[in-house]
LUMMIBA-104053 format. One record per residue: chain; x, y, z of N, C-alpha, C in turn; residue number from 0. Coordinates in steps of 0.1 Angstrom, whole numbers. Example, Ala and Ser with C-alpha at 12.3 -4.5 7.8 and 13.67 -1.06 7.14 Angstrom:
2
  chain  neast  nnorth    nup  caeast  canorth   caup  ceast  cnorth    cup    n
      A    132     -57     78     123      -45     78    132     -33     78    0
      A    128     -22     71     137      -11     71    129       0     79    1
END
This chain:
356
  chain  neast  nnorth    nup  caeast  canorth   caup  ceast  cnorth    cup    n
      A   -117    -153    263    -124     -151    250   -122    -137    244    0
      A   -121    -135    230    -122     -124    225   -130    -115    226    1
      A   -126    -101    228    -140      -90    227   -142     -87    211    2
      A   -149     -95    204    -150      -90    189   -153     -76    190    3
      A   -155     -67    200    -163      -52    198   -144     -44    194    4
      A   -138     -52    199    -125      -46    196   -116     -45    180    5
      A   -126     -54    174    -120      -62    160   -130     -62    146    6
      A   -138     -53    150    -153      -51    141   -154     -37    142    7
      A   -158     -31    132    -165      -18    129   -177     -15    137    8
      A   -182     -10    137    -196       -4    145   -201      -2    137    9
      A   -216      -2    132    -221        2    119   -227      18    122   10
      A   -223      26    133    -225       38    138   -213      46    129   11
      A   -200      40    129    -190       46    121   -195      57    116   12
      A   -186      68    116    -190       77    103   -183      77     91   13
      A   -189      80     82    -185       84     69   -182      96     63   14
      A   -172     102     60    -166      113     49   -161     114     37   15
      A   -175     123     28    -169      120     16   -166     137     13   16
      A   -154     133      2    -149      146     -1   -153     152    -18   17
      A   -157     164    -16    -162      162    -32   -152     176    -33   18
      A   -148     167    -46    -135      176    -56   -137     180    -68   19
      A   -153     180    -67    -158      186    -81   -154     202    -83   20
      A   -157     211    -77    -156      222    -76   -140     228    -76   21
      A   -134     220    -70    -120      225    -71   -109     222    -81   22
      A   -113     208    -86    -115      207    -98   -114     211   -111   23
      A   -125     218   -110    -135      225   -126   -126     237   -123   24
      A   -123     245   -113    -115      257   -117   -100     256   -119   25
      A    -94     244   -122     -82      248   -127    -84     247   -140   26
      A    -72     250   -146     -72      256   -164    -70     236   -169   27
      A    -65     237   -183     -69      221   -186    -57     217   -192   28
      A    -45     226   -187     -33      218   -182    -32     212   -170   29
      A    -39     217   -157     -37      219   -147    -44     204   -140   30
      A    -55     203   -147     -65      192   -149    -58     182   -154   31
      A    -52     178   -163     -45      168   -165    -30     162   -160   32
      A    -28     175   -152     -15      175   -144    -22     163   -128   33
      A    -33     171   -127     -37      164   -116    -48     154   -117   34
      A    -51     149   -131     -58      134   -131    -45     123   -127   35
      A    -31     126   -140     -24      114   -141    -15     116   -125   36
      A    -13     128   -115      -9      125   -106    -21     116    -95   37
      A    -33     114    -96     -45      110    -89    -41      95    -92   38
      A    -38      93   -108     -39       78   -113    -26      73   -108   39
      A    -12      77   -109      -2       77    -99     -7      70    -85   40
      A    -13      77    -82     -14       76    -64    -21      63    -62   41
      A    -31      65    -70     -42       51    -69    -31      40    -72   42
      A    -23      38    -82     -21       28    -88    -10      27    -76   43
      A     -2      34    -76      10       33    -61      4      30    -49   44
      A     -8      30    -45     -16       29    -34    -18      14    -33   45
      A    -23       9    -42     -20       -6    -43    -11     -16    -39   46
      A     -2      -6    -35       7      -14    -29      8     -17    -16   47
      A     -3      -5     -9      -2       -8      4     -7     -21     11   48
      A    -17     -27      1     -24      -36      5    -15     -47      7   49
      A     -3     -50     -7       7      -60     -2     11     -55      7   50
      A     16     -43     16      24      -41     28     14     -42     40   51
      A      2     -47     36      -6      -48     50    -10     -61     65   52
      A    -12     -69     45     -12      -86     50    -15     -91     37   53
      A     -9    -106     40     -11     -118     30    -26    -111     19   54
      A    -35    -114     25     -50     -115     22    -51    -103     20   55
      A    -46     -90     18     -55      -82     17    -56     -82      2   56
      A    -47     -83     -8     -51      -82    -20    -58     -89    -27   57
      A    -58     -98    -17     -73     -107    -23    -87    -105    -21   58
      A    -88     -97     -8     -98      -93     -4   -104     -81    -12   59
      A    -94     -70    -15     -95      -63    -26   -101     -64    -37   60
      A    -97     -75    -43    -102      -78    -57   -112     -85    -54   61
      A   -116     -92    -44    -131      -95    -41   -140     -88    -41   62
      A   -137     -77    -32    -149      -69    -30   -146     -58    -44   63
      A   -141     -60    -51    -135      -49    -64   -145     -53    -74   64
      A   -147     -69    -74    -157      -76    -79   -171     -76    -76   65
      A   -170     -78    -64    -185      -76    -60   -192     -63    -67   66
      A   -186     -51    -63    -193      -38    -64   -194     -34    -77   67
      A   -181     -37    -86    -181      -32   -102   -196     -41   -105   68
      A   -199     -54   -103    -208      -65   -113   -224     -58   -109   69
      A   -222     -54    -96    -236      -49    -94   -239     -33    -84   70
      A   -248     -27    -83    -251      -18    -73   -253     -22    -58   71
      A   -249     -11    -53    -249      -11    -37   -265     -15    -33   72
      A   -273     -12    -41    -288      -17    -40   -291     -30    -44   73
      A   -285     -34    -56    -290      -45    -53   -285     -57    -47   74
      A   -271     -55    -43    -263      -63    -34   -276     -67    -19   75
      A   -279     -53    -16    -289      -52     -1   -299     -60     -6   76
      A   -301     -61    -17    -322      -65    -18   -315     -81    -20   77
      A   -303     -84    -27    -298      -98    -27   -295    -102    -14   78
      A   -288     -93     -1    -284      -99     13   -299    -105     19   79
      A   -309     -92     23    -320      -99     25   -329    -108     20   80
      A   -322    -110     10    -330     -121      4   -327    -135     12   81
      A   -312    -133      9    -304     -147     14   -306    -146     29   82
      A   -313    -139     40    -317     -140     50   -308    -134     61   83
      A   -298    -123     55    -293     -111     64   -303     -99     72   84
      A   -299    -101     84    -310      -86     87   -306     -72     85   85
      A   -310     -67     87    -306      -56     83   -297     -49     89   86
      A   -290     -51    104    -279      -47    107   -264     -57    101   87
      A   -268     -65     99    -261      -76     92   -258     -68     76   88
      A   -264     -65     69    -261      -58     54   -251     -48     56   89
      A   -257     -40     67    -249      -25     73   -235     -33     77   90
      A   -230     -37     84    -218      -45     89   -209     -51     75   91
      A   -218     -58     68    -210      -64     56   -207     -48     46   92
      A   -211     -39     44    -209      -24     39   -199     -20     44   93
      A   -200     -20     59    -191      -13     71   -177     -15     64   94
      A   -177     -29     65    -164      -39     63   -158     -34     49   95
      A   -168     -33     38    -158      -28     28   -153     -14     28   96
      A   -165      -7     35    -159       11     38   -144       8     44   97
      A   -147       4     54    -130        2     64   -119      -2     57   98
      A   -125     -13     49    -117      -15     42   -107      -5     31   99
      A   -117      -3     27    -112        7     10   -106      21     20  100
      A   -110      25     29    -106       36     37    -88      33     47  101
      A    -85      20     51     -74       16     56    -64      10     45  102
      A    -70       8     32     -64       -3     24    -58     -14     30  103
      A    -65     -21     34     -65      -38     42    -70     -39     50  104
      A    -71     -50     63     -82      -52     69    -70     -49     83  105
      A    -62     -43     85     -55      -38     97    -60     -20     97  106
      A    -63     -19    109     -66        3    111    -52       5    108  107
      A    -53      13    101     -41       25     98    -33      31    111  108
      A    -47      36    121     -37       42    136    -44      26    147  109
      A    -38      23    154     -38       10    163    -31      -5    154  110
      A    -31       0    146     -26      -15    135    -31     -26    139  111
      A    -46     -30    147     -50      -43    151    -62     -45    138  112
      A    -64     -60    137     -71      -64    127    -85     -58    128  113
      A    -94     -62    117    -107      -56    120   -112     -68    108  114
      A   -129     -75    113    -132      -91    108   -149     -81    103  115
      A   -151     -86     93    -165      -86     97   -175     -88    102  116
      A   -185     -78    109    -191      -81    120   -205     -91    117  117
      A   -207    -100    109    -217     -107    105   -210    -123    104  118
      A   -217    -128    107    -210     -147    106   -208    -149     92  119
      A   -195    -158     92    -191     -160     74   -197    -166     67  120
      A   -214    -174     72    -218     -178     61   -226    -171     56  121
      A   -234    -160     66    -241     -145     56   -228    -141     45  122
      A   -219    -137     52    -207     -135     40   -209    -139     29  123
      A   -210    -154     27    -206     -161     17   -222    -167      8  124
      A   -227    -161     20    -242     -164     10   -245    -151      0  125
      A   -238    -137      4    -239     -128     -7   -229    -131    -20  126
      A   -218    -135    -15    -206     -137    -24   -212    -141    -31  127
      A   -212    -157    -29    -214     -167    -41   -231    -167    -47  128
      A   -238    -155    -44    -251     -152    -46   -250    -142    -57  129
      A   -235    -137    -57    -236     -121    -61   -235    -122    -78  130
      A   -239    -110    -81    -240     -112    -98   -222    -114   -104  131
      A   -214    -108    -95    -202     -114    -99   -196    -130    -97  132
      A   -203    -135    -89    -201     -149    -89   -210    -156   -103  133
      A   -222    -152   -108    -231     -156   -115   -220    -157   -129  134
      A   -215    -141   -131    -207     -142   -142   -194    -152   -145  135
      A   -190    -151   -131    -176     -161   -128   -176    -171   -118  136
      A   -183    -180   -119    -187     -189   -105   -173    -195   -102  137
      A   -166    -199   -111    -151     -207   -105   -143    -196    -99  138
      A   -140    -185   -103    -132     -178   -101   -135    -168    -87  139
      A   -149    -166    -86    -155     -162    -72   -151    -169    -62  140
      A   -158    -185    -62    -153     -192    -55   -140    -193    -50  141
      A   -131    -196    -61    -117     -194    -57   -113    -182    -49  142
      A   -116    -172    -51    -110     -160    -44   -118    -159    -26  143
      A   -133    -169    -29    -132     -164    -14   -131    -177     -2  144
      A   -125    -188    -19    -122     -197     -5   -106    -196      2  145
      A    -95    -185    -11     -87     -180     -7    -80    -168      7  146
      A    -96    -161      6     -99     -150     19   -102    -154     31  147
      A   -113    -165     32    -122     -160     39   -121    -168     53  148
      A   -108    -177     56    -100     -179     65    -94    -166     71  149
      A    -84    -162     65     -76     -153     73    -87    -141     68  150
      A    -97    -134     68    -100     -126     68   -111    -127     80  151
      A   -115    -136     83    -117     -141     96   -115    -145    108  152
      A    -98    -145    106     -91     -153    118    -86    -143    125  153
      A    -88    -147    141     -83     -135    151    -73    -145    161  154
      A    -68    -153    150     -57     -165    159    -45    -149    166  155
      A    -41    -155    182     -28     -140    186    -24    -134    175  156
      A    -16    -145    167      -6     -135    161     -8    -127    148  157
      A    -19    -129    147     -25     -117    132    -33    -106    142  158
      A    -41    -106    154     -47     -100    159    -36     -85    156  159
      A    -28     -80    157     -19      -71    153    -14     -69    148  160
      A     -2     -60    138       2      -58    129     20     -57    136  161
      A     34     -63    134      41      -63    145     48     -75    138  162
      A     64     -81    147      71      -84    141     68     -99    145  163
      A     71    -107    141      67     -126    141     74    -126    156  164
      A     73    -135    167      61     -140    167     46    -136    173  165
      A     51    -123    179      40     -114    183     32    -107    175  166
      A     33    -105    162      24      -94    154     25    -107    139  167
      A     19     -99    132      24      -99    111     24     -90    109  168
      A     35     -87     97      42      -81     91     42     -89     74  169
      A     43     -77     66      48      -83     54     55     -74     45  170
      A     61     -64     59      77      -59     57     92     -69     57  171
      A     86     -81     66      93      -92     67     88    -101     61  172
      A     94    -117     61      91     -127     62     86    -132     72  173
      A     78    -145     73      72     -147     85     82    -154     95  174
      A     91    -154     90     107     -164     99    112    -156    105  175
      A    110    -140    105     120     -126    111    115    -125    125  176
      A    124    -125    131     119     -118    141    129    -104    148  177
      A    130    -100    155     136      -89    165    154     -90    162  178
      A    156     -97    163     175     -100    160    177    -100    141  179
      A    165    -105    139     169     -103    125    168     -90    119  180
      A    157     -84    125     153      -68    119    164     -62    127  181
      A    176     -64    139     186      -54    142    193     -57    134  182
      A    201     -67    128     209      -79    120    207     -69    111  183
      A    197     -65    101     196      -63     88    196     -49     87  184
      A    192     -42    101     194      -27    100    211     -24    104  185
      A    220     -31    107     231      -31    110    240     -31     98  186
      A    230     -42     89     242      -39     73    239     -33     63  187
      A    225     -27     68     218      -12     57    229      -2     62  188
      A    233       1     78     237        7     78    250      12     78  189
      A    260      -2     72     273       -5     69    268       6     53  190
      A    262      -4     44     259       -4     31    257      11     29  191
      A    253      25     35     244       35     39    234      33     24  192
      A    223      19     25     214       19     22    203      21     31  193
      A    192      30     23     180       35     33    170      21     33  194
      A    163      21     39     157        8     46    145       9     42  195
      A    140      27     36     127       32     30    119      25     24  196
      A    125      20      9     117       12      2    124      -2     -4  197
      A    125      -6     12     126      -23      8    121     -32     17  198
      A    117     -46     18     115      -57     25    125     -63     26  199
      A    126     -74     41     136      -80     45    129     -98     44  200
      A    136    -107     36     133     -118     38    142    -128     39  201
      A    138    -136     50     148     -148     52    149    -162     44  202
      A    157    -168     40     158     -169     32    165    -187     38  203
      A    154    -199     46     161     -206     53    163    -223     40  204
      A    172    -229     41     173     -243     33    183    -254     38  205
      A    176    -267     41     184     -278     45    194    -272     61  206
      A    191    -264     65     201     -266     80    215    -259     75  207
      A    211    -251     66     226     -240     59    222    -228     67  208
      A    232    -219     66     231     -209     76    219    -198     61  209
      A    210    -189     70     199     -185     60    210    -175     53  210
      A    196    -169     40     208     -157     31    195    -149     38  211
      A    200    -136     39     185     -126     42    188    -116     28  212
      A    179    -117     23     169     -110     12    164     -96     12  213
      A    173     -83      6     167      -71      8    163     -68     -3  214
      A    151     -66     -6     146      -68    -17    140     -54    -17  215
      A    148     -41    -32     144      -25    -34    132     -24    -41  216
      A    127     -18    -40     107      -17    -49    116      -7    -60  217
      A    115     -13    -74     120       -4    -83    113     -14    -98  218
      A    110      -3   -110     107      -16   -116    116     -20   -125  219
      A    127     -18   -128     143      -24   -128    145     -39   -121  220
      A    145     -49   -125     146      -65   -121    157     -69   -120  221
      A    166     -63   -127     180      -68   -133    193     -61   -121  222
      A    205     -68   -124     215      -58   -116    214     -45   -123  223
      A    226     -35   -119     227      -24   -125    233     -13   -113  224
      A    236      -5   -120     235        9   -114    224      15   -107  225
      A    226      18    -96     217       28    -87    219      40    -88  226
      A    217      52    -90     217       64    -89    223      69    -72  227
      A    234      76    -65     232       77    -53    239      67    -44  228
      A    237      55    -49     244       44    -44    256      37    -48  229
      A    268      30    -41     279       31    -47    277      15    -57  230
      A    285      19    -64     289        6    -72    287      -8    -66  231
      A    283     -19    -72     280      -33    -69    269     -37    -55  232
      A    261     -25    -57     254      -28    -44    245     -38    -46  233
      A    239     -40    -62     228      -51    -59    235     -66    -60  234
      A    237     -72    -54     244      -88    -51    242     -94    -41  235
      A    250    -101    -42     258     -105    -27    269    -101    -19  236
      A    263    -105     -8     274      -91      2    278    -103     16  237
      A    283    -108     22     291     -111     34    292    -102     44  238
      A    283     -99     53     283      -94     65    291     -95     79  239
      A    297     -92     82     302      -97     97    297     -82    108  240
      A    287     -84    117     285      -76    126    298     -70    132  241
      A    297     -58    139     303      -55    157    302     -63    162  242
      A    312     -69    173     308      -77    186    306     -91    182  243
      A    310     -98    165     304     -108    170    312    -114    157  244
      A    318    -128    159     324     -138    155    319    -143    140  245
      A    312    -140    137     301     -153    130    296    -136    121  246
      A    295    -144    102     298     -138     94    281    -144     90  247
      A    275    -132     82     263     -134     70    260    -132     60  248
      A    251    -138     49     251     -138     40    236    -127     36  249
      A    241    -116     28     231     -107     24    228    -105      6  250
      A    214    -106      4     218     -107    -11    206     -93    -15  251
      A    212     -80    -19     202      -71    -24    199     -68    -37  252
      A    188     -72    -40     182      -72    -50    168     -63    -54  253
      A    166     -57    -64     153      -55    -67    141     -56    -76  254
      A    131     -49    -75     118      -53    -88    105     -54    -74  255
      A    108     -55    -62      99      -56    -57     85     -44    -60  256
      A     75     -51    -62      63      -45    -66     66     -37    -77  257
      A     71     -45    -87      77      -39   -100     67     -37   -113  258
      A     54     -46   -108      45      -42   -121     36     -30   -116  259
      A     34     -27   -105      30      -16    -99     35      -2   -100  260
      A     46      -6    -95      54        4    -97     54      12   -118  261
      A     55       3   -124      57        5   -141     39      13   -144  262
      A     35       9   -136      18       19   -143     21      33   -130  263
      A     30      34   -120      33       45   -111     40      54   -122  264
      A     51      51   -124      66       54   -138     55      56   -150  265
      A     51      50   -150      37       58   -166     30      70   -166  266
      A     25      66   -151      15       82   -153     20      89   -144  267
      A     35      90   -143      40      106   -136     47     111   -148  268
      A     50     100   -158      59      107   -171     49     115   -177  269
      A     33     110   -177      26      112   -186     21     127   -181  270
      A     22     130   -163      17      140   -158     30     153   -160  271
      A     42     142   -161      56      156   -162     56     168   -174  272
      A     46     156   -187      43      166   -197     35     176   -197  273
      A     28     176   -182      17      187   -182     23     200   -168  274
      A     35     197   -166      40      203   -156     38     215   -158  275
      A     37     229   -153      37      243   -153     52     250   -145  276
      A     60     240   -143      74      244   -139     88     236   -144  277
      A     99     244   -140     109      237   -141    108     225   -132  278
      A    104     237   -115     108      226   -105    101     213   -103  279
      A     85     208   -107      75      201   -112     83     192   -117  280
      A     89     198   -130      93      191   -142    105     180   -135  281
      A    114     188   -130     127      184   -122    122     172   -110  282
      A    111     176   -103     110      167    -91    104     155    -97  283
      A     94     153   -108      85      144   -111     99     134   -119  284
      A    108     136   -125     120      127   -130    127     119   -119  285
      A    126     132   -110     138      126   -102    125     109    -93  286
      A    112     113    -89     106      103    -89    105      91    -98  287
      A    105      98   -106     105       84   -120    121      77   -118  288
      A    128      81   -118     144       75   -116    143      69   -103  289
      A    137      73    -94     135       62    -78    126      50    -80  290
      A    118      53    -90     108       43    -92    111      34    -96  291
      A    120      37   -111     125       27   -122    137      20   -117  292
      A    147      27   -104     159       25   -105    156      18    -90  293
      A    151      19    -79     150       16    -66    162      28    -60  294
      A    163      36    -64     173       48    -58    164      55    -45  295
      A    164      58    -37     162       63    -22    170      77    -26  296
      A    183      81    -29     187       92    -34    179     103    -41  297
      A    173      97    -50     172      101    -63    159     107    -60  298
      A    151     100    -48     138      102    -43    137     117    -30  299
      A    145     117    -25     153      125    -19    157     136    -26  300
      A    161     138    -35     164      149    -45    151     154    -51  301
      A    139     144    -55     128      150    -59    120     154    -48  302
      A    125     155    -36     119      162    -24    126     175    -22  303
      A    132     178    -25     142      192    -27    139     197    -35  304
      A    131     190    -49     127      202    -59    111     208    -55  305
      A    105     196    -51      87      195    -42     88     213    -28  306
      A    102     209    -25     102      221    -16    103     236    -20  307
      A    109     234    -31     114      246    -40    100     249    -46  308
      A     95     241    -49      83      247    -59     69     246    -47  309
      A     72     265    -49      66      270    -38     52     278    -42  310
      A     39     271    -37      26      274    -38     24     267    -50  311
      A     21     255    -52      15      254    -62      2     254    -61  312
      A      0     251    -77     -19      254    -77    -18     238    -73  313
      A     -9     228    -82     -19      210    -75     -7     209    -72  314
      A     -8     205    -60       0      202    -49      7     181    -50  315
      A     15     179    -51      19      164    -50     25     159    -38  316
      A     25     146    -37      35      138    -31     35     127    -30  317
      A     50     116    -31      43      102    -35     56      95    -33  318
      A     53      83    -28      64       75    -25     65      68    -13  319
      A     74      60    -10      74       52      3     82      58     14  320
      A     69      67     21      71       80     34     72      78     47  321
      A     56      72     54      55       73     62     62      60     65  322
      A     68      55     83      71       47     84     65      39     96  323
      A     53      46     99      46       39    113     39      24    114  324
      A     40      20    104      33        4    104     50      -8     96  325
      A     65      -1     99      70      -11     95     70     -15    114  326
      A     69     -21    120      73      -29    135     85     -28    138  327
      A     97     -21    129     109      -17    130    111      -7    129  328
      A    100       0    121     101       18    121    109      25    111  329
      A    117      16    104     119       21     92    120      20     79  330
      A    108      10     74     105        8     61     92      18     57  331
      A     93      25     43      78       36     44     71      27     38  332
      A     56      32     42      43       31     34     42      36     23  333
      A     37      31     13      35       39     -1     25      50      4  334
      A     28      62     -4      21       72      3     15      79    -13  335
      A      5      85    -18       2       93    -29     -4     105    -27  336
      A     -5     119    -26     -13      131    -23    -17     137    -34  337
      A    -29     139    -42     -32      149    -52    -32     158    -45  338
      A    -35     172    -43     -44      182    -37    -42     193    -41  339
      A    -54     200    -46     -56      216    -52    -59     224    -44  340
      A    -51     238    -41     -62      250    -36    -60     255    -45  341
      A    -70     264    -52     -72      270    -62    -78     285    -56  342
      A    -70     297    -63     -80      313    -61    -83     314    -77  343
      A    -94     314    -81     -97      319    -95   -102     338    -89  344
      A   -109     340   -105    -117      356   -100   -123     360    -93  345
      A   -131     350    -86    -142      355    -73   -135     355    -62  346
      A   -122     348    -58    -113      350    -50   -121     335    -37  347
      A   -126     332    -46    -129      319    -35   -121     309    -32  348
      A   -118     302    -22    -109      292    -21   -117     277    -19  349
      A   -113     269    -27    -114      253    -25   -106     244    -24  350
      A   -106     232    -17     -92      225    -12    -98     211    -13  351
      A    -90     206    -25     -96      187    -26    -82     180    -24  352
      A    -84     167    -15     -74      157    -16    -75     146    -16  353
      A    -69     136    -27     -73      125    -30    -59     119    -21  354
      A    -64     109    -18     -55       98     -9    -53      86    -12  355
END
């Protein structure tokens, strides 16, 4: 039997909130609008994580996105107890969205194992469909949590961790990948010297034909074209034949992945480049926008060369698909976004805010 204490929050958890009022208010009001649209950047590129977490998380998201905008955190509580939650029960369904909005999905950030809410799903669903956002939208409530509320529940093995099919999920892959396909595919990235950073691998099976596998670049460019960095005719089709081995495959790379996302990311860093206080700002924030728009890994790379060069800033950046510890193969990044200010004004005080 499962130890649910392994897969549930504690409602002891603690909580940290960061207040960036103060650090804030003292930059000048270029400085300030340099570091709203890079905050709005981050959030909106943050979004993405939730597709790289699992199926359900972006549903879950917009659930609870609903829930909280329609009403207050109070009166959700005085609605739980109504519907006959106790009061550790209210705390747990809270827990569940803190964790949530704090991991972006319902997998931890460090252990990558799932996390369920610690109350039975029909208290769940007795706030849901109770809640003033169901009142407003009863079909469309419904729909989203009869969408969730399975796999946001389920601790069947293979979701219990985050990891490659058939031992974990992943939605760096397809669910058909396993271990030979993620070497398979890192073998003709590294024929192609395409980086692995920001793309998904999907298989691609029909009728008993041999599969095409699907590298799909996060750019919001849909179409073929030129890459920046990359040689000629890379987005297509490509015929593979490994080392060592007889037997030829079919690779087709393409992009647009998380392409409407990406186009409100490419909005408000153009909108923040106009508030830049540097060349090198100016220089790194394009060379982002051209990774964004183009799926270039180069070009992304280059605006980390200028991020290095431009030394002490007052608002500090960083943004893109970085970290690589939740691909199960280790080399696909997380979308990653950093505002953060230190600021010395006259009194020589120091304050340090970071949005994540």
């Amino acid at each position: 039997m499962t130890d649910l204490s392994q897969y549930t929050l504690s409602n002891e958890t603690g909580i940290c909130l960061l207040d960036c009022e103060t650090a804030f208010n003292n930059l000048t009001d270029t400085e300030k609008l340099y570091s709203h649209y890079l905050s709005q950047a981050s959030f909106h590129g943050g979004l993405i994580v939730l597709l790289q977490t699992s199926p359900e998380s972006p549903g879950i998201f917009v659930l609870l996105q609903k829930l909280f905008r329609a009403q207050s955190v109070e009166t959700l509580e005085k609605l739980a107890l109504q519907k006959g939650l106790s009061a550790e029960q209210v705390k747990a369904l809270f827990m569940y969205a803190a964790g949530f909005y704090a991991n972006m999905g319902n997998y931890k950030s460090f252990g990558d194992s799932k996390f369920i809410p610690n109350l039975p799903k029909d208290k769940f669903e007795a706030v849901v469909l109770g809640s003033t956002a169901a009142s407003e939208d009863p079909k469309g409530i419904q729909s989203l949590w009869e969408a969730v509320k399975e796999p946001m529940y389920s601790l069947d093995d293979r979701v219990k961790n985050l990891g490659l099919p058939p031992k974990g999920l992943t939605t760096y892959f397809s669910s058909n990948c396993d271990l030979k396909d993620a070497e398979l595919a890192q073998e003709f990235l590294d024929k192609m010297d395409l980086s692995a950073y920001n793309t998904r691998l999907f298989k691609i099976e029909s009728g008993g034909h041999k599969p095409v596998y699907e590298v799909r670049l996060a750019s919001t460019e849909t179409k073929d074209g030129l890459i920046p960095g990359l040689s000629e005719g890379m987005i297509g089709e490509h015929i593979f034949k490994p080392k060592n081995s007889e037997e030829s495959f079919t690779f087709k790379v393409t992009r647009g992945d998380y392409s409407q996302l990406l186009s409100l990311v490419v909005d408000d860093l153009s909108k923040a480049k106009s508030h830049a206080v540097n060349e090198n700002e100016n220089k790194m924030l394009q060379e982002y926008i051209t990774s964004f728009t183009t799926g270039s890994n180069p070009a992304h790379k280059d605006g980390s060369r200028y991020w290095i060069k431009n030394k002490g800033p007052i608002v500090e950046t960083y943004i893109g698909f970085i970290e690589s510890y939740r691909d199960p193969f280790g080399v696909r990044g997380e979308f990653e976004g950093i505002d953060e200010s230190g600021i010395v004004r006259g009194s020589g005080a120091i304050d340090e805010s970071g949005i994540r």
